[in-house]
N, C-alpha and C positions, 0 to 999 in steps of 0.2 A: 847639275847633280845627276850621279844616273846611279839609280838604282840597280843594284844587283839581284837578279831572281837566284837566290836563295835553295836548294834546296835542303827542303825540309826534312829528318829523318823522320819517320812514322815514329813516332810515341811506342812503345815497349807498352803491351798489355801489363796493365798490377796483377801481382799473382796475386788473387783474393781466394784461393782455395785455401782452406785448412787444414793440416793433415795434421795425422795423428798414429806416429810412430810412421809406415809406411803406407798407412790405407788412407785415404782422402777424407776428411771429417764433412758429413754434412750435416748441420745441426737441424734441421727439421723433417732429419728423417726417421720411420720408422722403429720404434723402440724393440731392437729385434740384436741379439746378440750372439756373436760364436761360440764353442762351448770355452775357446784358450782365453774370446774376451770376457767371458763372463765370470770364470777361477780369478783372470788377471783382475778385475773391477771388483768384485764383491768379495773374493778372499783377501782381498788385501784392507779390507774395511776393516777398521776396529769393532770387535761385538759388543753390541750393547752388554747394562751387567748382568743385564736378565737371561740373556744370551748365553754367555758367560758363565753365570751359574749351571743352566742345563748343559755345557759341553762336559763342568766340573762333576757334576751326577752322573750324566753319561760315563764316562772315565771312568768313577770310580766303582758302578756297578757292571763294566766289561772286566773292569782289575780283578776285583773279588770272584767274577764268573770264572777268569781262565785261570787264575791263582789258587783259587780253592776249591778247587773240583774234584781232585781226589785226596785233597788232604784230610786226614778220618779226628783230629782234636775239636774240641767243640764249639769254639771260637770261629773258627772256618770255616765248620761243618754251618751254622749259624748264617755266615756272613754270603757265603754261596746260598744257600736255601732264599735267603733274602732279595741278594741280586737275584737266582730264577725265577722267584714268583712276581717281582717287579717286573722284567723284562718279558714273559709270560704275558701277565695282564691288557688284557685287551681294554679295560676299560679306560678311556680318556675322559672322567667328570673331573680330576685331580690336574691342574697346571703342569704340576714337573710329573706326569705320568709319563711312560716310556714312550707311546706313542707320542705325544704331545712334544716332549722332547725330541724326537725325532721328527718329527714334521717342520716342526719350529728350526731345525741346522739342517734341512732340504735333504734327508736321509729317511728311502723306505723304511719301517718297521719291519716289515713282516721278510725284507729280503736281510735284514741284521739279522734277526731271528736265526732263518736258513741256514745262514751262514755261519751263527755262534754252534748253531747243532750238529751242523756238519765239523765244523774243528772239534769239536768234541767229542765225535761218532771217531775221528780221522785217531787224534788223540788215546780216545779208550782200545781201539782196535793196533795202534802203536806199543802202547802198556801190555797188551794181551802176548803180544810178536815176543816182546824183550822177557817178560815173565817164561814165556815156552823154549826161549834161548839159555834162559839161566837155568830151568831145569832140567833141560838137554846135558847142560856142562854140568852139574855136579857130578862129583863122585856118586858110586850106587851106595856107597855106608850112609852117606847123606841123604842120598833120597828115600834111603829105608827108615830112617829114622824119622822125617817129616812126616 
C-alpha cells in the first residue's frame, strides 16, 4: 500500500469579525459613538411615555408661542402669555418645567430660548417692512383719513 502525501490545503481563516453595516463591530469596546451613529441608535428608540408627554408639552407650548404672538383676542392673547412665562422660567423644582423638559430630549434651554427670540425679533421686524409697504401703496384720500 503506498501512501499518498496529500497535500493539504491550509484551512480558510473563520471570519469571526462582526460587522455592523460597514464598520467592523467590536463588542468590548469603548462606549463612544459618532454623532450619525448616535441620531441612527437613539432616535430610532421608542420614547418612553414620560418622554413622550414632555415632547407633547414641548409642542404645544412652541405651537401657542409662534401661533399667538400677535394675535390681539383673548384667548390667544392668554394662551402665548402662558407659553412665555413657562418657557421664560428658569426655575426647574417642577418635572415638566421647560428646562427639565429640555434637558430630559437632550435639547439646550437657553439656546431654544435664543432662538424662539430671535424668530420672533425676525417676525415682528417682517410685520413692521409689510405694514410700511402697505402704507406706502395706499392712496393719499386713504391715508388722510387713517
Amino acid at each position: 500500500m503506498k501512501t499518498q502525501s496529500k497535500k493539504q490545503k491550509p484551512k480558510e481563516k473563520l471570519d469571526l469579525e462582526l460587522n455592523y453595516g460597514e464598520k467592523p463591530f467590536v463588542p468590548f469596546e469603548a462606549d463612544i459613538l459618532a454623532t450619525e451613529d448616535f441620531v441612527r441608535v437613539h432616535r430610532s428608540r421608542p420614547l418612553s411615555p414620560e418622554h413622550g408627554l414632555m415632547v407633547a408639552v414641548l409642542e404645544v407650548a412652541l405651537a401657542d408661542h409662534q401661533r399667538c404672538w400677535k394675535v390681539r383676542d383673548k384667548k390667544s392673547m392668554e394662551r402665548f402669555a402662558d407659553a412665555q412665562a413657562w418657557i421664560l422660567e428658569s426655575n426647574s423644582d417642577w418635572i415638566f418645567s421647560f428646562v427639565n423638559c429640555c434637558e430630559a430630549l437632550g435639547i439646550e434651554p437657553d439656546y431654544l430660548r435664543q432662538g424662539l427670540l430671535r424668530w420672533k425679533q425676525g417676525k415682528r421686524t417682517q410685520l413692521v417692512k409689510v405694514r410700511a409697504i402697505q402704507q406706502k401703496n395706499q392712496p393719499k384720500r386713504m391715508r388722510q383719513a387713517a
